[in-house]
N, C-alpha and C positions, 0 to 999 in steps of 0.2 A: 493288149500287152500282157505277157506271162506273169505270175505273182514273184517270182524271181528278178526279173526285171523290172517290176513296182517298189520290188522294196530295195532293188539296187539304188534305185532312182530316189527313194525318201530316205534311204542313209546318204545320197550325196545333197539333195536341200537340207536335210540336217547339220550333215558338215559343213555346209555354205551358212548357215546360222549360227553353229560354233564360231568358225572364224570370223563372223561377224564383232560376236561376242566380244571375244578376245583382242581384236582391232582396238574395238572401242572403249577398254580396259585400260589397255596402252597408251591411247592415245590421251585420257583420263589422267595414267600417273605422268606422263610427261607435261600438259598444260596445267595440272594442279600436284606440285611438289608437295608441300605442306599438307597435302588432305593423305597423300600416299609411301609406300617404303616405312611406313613409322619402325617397324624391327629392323631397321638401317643405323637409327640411332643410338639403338645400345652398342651394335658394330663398331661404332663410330668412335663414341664417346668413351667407350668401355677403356679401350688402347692409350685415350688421352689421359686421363686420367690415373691409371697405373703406372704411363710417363713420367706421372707428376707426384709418384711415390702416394697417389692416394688408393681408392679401395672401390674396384668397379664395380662393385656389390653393391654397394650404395647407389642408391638409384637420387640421391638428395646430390647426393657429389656429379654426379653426370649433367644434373637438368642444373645447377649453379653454370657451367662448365659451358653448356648449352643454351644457354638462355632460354629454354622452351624446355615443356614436356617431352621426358624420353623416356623406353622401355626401358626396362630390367636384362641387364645384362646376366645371362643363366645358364652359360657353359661354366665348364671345368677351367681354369686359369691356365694352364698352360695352351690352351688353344688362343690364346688372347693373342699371339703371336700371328698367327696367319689373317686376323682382322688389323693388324697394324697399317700396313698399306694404305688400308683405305685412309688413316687417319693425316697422311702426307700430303692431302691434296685439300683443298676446301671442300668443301660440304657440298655446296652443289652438283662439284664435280664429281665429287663419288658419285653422289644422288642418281645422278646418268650415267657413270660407268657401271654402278652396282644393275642399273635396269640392262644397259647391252650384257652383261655378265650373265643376269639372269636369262635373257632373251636368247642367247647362243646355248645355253645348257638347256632349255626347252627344249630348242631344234634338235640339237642331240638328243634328248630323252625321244623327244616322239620318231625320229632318224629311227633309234633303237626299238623302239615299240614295232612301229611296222615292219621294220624288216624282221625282228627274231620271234614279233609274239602276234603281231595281228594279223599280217600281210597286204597286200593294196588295196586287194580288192573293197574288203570292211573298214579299211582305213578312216575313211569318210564319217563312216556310221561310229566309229572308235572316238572319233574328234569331238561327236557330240557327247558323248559320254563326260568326257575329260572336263567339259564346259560346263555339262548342269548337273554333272552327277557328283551325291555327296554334297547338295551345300554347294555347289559352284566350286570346288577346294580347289582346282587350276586357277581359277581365277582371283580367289581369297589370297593364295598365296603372292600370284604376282601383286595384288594390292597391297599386301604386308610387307614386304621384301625381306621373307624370312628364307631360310637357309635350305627347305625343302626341295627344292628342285634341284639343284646342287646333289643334296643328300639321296634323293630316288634315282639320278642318274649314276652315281656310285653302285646303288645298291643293285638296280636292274642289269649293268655290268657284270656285277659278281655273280646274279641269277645268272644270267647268262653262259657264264664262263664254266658254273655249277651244272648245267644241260648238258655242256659242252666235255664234262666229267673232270674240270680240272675245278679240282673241289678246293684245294690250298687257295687256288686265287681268290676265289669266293669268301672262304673265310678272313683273309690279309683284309680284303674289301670291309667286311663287318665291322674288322676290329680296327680298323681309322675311321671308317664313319661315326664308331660307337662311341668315338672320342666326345661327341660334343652331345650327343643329346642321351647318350650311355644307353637308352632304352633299345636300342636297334640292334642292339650286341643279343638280345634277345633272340635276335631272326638266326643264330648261329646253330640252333636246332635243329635245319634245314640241313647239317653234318650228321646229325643223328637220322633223321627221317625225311623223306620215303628209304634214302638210302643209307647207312651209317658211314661215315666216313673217318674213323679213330683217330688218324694222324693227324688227316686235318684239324679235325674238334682240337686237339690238346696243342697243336702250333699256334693258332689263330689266337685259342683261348688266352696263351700263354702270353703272345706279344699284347692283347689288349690289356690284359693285367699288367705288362709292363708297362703302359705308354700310361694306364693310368697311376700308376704306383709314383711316377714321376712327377705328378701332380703336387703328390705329398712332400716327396726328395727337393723340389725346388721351390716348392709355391705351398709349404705348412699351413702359416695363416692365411694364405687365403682360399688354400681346398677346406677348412671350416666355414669361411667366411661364405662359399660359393654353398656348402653341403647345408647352411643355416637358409640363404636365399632358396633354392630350388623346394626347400622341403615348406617352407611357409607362403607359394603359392598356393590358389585354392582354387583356379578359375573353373566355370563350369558353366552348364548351358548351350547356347552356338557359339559360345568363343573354345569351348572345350568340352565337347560331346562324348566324352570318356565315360566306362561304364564305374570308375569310382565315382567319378562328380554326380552320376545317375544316383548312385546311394546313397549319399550323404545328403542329394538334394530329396530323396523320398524318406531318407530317416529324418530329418530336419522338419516333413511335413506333420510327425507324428508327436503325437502329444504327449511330452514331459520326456522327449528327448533331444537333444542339440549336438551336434556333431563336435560340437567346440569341447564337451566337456566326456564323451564316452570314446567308448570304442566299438561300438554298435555298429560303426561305419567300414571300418578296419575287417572285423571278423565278420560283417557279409558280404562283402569285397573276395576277400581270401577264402569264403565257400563257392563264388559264382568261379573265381577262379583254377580253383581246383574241380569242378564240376565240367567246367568249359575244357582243362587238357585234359580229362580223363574222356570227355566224349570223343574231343577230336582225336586224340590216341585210339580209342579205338574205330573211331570211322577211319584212321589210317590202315591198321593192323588187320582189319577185317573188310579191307576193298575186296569189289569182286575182281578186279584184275590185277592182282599185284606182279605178275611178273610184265605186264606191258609198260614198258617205258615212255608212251604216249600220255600214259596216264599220271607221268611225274611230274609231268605241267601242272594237272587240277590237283595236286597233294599239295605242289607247292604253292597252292592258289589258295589251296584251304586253308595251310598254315599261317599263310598271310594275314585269313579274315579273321583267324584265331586270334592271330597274334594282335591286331588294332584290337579286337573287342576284350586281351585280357590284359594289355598296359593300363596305368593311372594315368595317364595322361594321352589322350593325342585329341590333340587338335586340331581342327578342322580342315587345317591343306595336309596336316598329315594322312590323310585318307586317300592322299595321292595313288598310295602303296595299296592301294585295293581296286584299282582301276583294272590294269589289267587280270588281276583275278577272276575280276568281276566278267571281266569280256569272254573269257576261254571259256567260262561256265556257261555264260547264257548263249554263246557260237557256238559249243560243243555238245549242248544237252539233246538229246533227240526227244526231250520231253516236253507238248506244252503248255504241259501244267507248271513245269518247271520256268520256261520262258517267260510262261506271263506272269506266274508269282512275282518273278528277277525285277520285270517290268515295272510293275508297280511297286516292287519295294523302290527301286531308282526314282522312278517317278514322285512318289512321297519325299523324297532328299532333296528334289533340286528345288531348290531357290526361287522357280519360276511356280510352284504348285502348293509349295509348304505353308502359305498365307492363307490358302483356302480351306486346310486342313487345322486340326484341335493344335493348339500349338506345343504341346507336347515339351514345355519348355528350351525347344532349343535340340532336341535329341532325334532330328526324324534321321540323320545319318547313323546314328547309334544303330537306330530300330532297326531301319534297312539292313546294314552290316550285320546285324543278328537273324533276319532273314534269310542271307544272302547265305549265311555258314550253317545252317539245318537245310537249304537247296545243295551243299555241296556236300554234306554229309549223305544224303540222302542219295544221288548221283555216284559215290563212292563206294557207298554199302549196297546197293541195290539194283546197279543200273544193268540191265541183263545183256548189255552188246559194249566193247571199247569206247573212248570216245572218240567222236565225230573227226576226222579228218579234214572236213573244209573249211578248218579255221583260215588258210590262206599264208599258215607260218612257215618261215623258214627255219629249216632244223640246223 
């Protein structure tokens, strides 16, 4: 057997092992409701409750409401409105509508993945990815029943449509998803670089700022009410591998200071981040190919890893949004130093290797994703040929 044909064949038992996975994930939150979807029930609770002229902020008002533990409802208030629905039906019944809901916007995300960014052939080998790479965050999410997949198939839409040079769509895309977790409105940078798009930038910018401004116009008290809750979360570790929660949890280890009481956390936060656009700007600005538009996939691939490792927050299905970056990088490098750095960093992430490794409290997707963006830096300033064509994509 050829080595092309060897490893055709270990990325489809691969794939045959994701889908395993993922079977068995399913099958999990459907015989145990109670253990799975728990971010279902701020969805849930959040709309009854405001119903009921109270304050979905309150996470005391939900679980009274609920008779059980329920998450913190942490969007913007004017989105409370498109979680209404679910609140019309009983609980259960959402319970399993919210999982077909979620299960059909998979299909479409990965539908879109293969055909525009991976193609058939590495499909297979793509699938394992999504399962163990990152913390398992395909599969985190479907056990959460949080908004993520929903939210990457918006986004990868608009990537798409952005390839496709119609850049306005892309931006409209930004600025409704940005609506609820506001951090994604970030990825509108992607209007500036690899290639600037001015009109778009200032349309897109313009309606998010509206849609959010209306927040305040209709819902005063409780865009404070929501801006108090979101800012006095603190999670960190594997439930939120962010590289704020990294500082706070390594200035926290140091002696005679506490994140509770300085700002020590803050201003080395805001040096890693300015340090982190100033490199990726310029592994942009100084690619070896900038006039090859083959190579506007890996900028945008870059920007992506940027963008997870310079937010305060993302949380572990949030790394959804670095899957395919990850793929074009390590299918397109002709390097394989580059390959098997990629490899191991992945490898260090998933959930099935992490146990036997120093436990790093919680951050081996951090690490990897900071791996992953000095491999793509590295590939864009340096790489002496285009990249690789055999990704399998369709343009």
């Amino acid at each position: 057997m050829s080595p092309s044909r060897a490893w055709t064949w270990a990325g489809r038992v691969a794939g045959l092992l994701a889908v395993v996975v993922l079977v068995k994930s399913v099958v999990a939150i459907i015989r145990y409701p109670g253990q799975y979807q728990y971010d279902l029930s701020a969805y849930y609770y959040g709309p009854l409750v405001m119903k009921l002229g109270g304050n979905p902020y309150d996470r005391t008002a939900l679980q009274k409401i609920a008779g059980s533990v329920v998450q913190w409802f942490v969007y913007p208030p004017i989105t409370i409105h498109l979680f209404r629905p679910l609140s019309l039906v009983p609980y259960p019944v959402a319970y399993y509508a919210w999982l077909v809901l979620k299960l059909a916007a998979l299909a479409a995300l990965l539908g879109l993945w293969r055909r525009r960014f991976i193609g058939e052939q590495q499909f297979p080998a793509f699938t394992a990815l999504c399962a163990f790479g990152f913390g398992s965050s395909l599969v985190r999410d479907l056990n959460a029943g949080n908004i993520s997949i929903f939210e990457q198939l918006a986004l990868w839409v608009g990537i798409a449509a952005l390839l496709d040079g119609r850049a306005m769509a892309f931006g409209l895309v930004v600025a409704l998803v940005g609506q609820f977790k506001l951090l994604p409105l970030g990825l509108l940078v992607l209007l500036i670089l690899p290639r600037p798009r001015w009109k778009a930038l200032a349309g897109s910018a313009g309606v998010a700022g509206l849609l959010l401004g209306l927040n305040l116009v209709v819902y005063p008290g409780l865009t404070g009410e929501f801006l108090r809750s979101a800012a006095g979360i603190d999670q960190r570790g594997e439930n939120n591998p962010a590289s704020l929660a990294v500082v706070r949890d390594l200035i926290d280890t140091l002696t005679g200071f506490n994140t509770a009481h300085t700002f020590a956390d803050e201003w080395s936060y805001l040096l890693f981040v300015i340090c982190l656009a100033g490199a990726t700007l310029w592994g942009v600005l100084g690619r070896a190919h900038p006039e090859d538009r083959e190579s506007d996939r890996l900028v945008i691939g870059f920007i992506c890893t940027a963008f997870g490792l310079a937010v305060p927050r993302f949380k572990l299905y949030s790394y959804l949004l670095l899957l395919v970056p990850t793929w074009l990088l390590l299918a397109g490098t002709r390097s394989r130093v580059v390959l098997g750095l990629g490899v191991v960093a992945l490898a260090a992430s998933s959930n099935y290797v992490v146990d036997v490794l120093p436990p790093l409290g919680g951050y081996w997707p951090l690490l990897s994703a900071l791996v992953l963006w000095f491999l793509f830096l590295w590939e864009l300033r340096y790489r002496a040929e285009p990249p690789s064509s055999q990704l399998g994509a369709v343009s």
